[in-house]
N, C-alpha and C positions, 0 to 999 in steps of 0.2 A: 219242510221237515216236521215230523212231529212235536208234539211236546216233549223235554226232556225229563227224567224223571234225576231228582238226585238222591242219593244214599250216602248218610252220614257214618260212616263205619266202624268209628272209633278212633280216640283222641287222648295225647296226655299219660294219663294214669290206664288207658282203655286201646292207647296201641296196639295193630293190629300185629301180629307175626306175618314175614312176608310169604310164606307156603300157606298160610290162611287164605290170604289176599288174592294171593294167586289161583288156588281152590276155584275161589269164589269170582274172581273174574270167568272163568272156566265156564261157570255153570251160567253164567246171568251171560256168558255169547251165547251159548249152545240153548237156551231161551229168547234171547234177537233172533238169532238166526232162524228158529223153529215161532217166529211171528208171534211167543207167549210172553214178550215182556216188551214194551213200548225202548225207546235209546235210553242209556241210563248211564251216569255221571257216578260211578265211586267215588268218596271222595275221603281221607285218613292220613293217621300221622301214620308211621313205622315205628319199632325201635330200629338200634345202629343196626346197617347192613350191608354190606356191597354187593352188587348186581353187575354181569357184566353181559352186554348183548353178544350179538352172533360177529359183531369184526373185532371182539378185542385180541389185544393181543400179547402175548406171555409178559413180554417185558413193560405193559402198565399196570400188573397187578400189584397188589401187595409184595413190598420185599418181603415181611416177617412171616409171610404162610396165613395171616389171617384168612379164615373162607370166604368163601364166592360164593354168592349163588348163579351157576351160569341160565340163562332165559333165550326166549325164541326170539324176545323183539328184539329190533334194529337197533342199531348205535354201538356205542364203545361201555366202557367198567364208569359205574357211578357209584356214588353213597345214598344211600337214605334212611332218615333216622328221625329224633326227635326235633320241633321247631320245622321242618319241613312239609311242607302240604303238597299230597300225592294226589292226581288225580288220573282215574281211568275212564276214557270214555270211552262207553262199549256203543255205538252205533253204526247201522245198518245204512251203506252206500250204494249210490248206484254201480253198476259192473259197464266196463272196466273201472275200478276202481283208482279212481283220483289221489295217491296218497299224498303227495306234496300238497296240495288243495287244503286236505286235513290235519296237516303239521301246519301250513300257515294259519289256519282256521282258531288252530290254540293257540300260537301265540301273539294272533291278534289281542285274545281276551285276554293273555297274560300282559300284553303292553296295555292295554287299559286300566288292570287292574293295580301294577304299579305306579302308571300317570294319575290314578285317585288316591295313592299316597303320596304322591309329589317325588315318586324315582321317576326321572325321563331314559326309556329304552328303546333298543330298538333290533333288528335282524343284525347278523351280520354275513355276507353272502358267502357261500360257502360250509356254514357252519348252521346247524338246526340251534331252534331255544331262543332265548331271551339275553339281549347281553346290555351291560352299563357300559359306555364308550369310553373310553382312557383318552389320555392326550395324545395328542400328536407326538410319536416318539424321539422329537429331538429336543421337545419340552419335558419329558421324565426324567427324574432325578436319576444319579451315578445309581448303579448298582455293587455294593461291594467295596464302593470307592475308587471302582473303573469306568471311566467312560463307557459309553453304550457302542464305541466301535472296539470294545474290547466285551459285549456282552456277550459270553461262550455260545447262548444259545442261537448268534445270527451265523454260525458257522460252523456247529458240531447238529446233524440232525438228529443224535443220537442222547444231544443232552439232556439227564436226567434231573431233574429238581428233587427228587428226594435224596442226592446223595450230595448235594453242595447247598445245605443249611437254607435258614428261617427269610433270607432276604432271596430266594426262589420260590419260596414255599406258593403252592394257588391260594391259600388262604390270605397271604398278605396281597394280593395284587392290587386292593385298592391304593397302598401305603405307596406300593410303586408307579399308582394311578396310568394302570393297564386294562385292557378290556379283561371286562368279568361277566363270567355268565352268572345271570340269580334264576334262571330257567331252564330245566336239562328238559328236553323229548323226545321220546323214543317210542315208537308202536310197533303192531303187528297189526296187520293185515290178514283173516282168515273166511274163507266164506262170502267177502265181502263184506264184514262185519268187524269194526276194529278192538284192536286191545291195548294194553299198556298207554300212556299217555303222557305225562306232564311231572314234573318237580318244581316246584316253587320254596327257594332259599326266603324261609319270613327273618325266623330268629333261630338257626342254628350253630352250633358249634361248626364252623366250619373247615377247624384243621384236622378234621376225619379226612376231610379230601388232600390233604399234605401227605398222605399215605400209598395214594394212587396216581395213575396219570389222568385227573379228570376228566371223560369221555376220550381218551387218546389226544387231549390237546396241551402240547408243553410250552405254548408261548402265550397264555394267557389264564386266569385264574376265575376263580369265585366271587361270587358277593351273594350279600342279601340285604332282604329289605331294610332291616335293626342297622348293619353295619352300616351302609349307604346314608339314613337318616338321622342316626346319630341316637337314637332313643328304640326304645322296647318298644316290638310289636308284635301282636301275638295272633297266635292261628284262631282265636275265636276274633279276631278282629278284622283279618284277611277272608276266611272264609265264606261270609255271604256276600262280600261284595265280586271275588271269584265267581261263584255260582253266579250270581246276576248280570256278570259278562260274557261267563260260558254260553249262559240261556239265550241275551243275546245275539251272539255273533251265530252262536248254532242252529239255532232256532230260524233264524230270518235269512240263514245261508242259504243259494242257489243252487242246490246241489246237482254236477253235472258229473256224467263218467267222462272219463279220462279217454282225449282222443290220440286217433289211431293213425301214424299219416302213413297211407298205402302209396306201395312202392310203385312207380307206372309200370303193367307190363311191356 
């Protein structure tokens, strides 16, 4: 693979809007694609925003009517906002394109990047991202002051956590010492050329996401880096050492297209 190129977009006080961002993903494919800009790594805070892919679905958005913004890439409704580091990797794959390849690809570098702040993560199968492993659930505390074979949500699949209070909420899952995702991803695939990419939870507010059904998932919650560690950590502290595993793992990836198993005539 190439060298990667990264682009620092704006941060902070310098948050990008997310129809900016998207803009400008836009133009830096439609430049991969046209072989006039080498792969390139976006990388920015947001201000608050919700974003929901192409499988959400009505009953995880917002109860209150807050807006959306609906997108082309894959996945379910997320948040992204301030304390959060966004990354887009715009590059150019072989055809057929490998997408699974390229979601494990990132969150390889995302589990490196939190194993060098001393969070241990890891996949969880079925489910895209970065997740902190909970206990075993017959070591979780009561919920509510009910045991857990009284936990509503091992028997209503329509259980809603925004409507039965702060000891459901995604933002407390660590308290319940439940899996938490601290990494959402989600792309698109265009041309052969990817877009959208990665969230990384450093130091957000993260009862934004008490608001939604975080990616469609109601049996498990959020984290981030701050709350896992116990202390402030900031996007100018996360961020080169991100880049410096992106480049690795991207860079020295095998890049192969995606096979095809033919049907015997």
């Amino acid at each position: 693979m190439s060298e990667l190129r990264f682009v620092r977009m704006g941060f902070g006080t310098e948050a990008v809007d997310y129809q900016v961002a998207w803009d400008e993903q836009r133009r830096v494919h439609a430049a991969r694609f046209a072989d006039e800009v080498p792969d390139t790594v976006i990388l920015l805070e947001h201000p608050p925003v919700y974003t929901a892919g192409r499988r959400t679905a009505d009953n995880e958005r917002p109860l209150d009517g807050t807006p959306v913004i609906d997108v082309d890439r894959g996945g379910k409704i997320t948040w992204h906002g301030p304390g959060q580091l966004v990354g887009y990797p715009i590059q150019k794959l072989p055809r057929p394109v490998d997408v699974v390849a390229h979601v494990r690809r990132l969150e390889e570098a995302l589990i490196r990047t939190c194993a060098e702040f001393g969070v241990e993560t890891t996949r969880v199968e079925g489910r895209s991202g970065v997740w902190v492993l909970g206990d075993p659930v017959e070591q979780r505390p009561a919920l509510g002051g009910l045991s857990l074979d009284f936990d509503p949500r091992l028997t209503d699949e329509e259980f809603d956590p925004r409507l039965n209070g702060p000891e459901y909420a995604p933002s407390n899952a660590g308290q319940r010492r439940e899996d938490r995702k601290i990494a959402a991803i989600g792309i698109r695939v265009a041309k052969g050329v990817t877009m959208h990419g990665f969230a990384l939870n450093v130091n957000p507010d993260n009862k934004w996401f008490d608001r939604i059904i975080p990616c469609g998932i109601r049996d498990a919650g959020v984290a981030s880096l701050a709350g896992e560690l116990g202390r402030d950590v900031t996007i100018a502290e996360v961020l080169p050492v991100v880049e410096r595993h992106l480049k690795d793992v991207l860079e020295n990836a095998e890049l192969k297209p995606r096979l095809i198993e033919k049907t015997p005539a």
